[in-house]
C-alpha positions in Angstrom: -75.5 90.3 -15.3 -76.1 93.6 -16.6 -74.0 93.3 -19.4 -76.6 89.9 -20.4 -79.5 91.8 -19.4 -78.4 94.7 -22.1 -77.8 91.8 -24.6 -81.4 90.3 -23.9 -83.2 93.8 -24.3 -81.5 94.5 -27.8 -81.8 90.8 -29.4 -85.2 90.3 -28.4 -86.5 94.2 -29.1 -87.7 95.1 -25.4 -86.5 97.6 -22.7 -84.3 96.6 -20.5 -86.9 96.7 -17.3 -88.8 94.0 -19.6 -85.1 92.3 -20.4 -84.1 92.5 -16.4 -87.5 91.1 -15.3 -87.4 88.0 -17.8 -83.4 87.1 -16.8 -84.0 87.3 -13.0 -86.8 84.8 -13.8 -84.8 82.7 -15.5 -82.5 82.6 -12.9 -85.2 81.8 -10.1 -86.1 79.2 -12.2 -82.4 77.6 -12.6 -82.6 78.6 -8.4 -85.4 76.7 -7.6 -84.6 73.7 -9.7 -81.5 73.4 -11.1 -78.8 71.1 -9.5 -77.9 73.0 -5.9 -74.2 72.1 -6.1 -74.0 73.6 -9.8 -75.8 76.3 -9.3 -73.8 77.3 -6.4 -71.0 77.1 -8.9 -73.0 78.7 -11.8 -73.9 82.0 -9.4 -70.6 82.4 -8.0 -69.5 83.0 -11.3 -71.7 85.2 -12.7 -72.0 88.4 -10.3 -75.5 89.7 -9.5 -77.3 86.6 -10.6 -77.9 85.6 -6.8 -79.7 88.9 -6.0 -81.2 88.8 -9.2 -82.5 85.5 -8.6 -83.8 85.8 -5.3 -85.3 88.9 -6.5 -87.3 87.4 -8.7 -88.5 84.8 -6.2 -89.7 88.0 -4.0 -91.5 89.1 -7.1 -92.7 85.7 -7.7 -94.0 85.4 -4.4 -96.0 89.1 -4.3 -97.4 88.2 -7.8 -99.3 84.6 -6.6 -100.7 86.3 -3.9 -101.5 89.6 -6.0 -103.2 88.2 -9.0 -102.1 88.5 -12.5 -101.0 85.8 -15.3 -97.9 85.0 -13.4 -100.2 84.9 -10.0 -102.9 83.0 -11.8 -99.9 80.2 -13.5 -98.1 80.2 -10.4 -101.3 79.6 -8.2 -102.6 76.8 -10.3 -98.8 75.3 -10.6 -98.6 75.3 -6.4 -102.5 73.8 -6.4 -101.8 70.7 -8.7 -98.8 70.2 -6.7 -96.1 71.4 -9.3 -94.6 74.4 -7.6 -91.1 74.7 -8.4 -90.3 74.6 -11.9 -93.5 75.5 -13.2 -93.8 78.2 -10.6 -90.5 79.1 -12.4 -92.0 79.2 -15.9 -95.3 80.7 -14.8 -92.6 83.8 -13.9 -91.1 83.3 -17.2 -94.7 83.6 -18.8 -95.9 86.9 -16.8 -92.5 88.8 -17.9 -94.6 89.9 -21.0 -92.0 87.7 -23.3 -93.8 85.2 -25.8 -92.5 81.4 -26.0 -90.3 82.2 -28.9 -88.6 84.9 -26.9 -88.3 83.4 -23.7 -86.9 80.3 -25.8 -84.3 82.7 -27.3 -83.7 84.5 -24.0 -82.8 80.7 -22.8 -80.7 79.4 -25.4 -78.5 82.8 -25.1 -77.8 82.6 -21.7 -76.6 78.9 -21.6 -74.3 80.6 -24.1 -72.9 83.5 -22.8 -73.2 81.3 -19.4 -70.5 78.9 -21.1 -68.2 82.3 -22.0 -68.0 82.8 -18.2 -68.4 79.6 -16.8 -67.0 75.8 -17.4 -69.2 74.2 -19.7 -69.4 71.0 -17.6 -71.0 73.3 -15.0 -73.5 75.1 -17.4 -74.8 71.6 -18.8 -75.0 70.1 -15.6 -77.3 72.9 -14.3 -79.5 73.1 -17.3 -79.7 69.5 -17.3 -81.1 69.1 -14.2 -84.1 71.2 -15.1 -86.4 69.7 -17.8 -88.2 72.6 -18.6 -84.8 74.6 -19.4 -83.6 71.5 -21.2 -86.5 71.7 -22.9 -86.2 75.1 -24.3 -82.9 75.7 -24.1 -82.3 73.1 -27.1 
């Protein structure tokens, strides 16, 4: 994951501790709501993206209850009933990325995911999360 993580941090301008933060949320976010089977497949593929997932969740978790954008977004997303996915995007949001970037940051990983991974298994995941569909176009 590293190796996406440096490719993140030198498309999009940022360091790499902005870069890592952004891709683990991602990856909580394809976690949380992306097809279980696929992603199953998805993560055994791509070393470190469990941890990296799950660590964002932890993260995730601290910043609800700690305050913050990403606390405020996720907060409001678990009291109008929305939790997962848009818990996932609140994350995306508090990673300091804008839209545009976190839309590029989405778009190159379903690319470089399809390098590593069977595109069937890439598409199936992102399809069966609307709000990565949605800016993954």
């Amino acid at each position: 994951m590293q190796e996406f993580v440096n490719q993140v941090a030198s498309r999009l301008g940022v360091p790499a501790s902005t870069a890592s933060g952004a891709v683990g949320a991602l990856l909580g976010l394809i976690k949380k709501g992306g097809d279980k089977g696929a992603v199953t497949e998805l993560f055994a593929k791509l070393p470190g993206a469990k941890t990296m997932a799950e660590d964002a969740e932890h993260e995730g978790a601290e910043a609800a209850s700690g305050g913050g954008i990403g606390g405020m977004l996720g907060g409001l997303a678990g009291k109008i009933g929305l939790g997962g996915t848009a818990g996932g995007l609140a994350s995306l949001a508090g990673t300091g990325l804008g839209t545009g970037q976190i839309a590029t940051m989405a778009k190159m990983f379903v690319d470089w995911a399809k390098t590593k991974v069977s595109p069937a298994i890439v598409d199936k995941v992102v399809g069966s999360i609307p709000a990565l569909k949605d800016i993954a176009k």
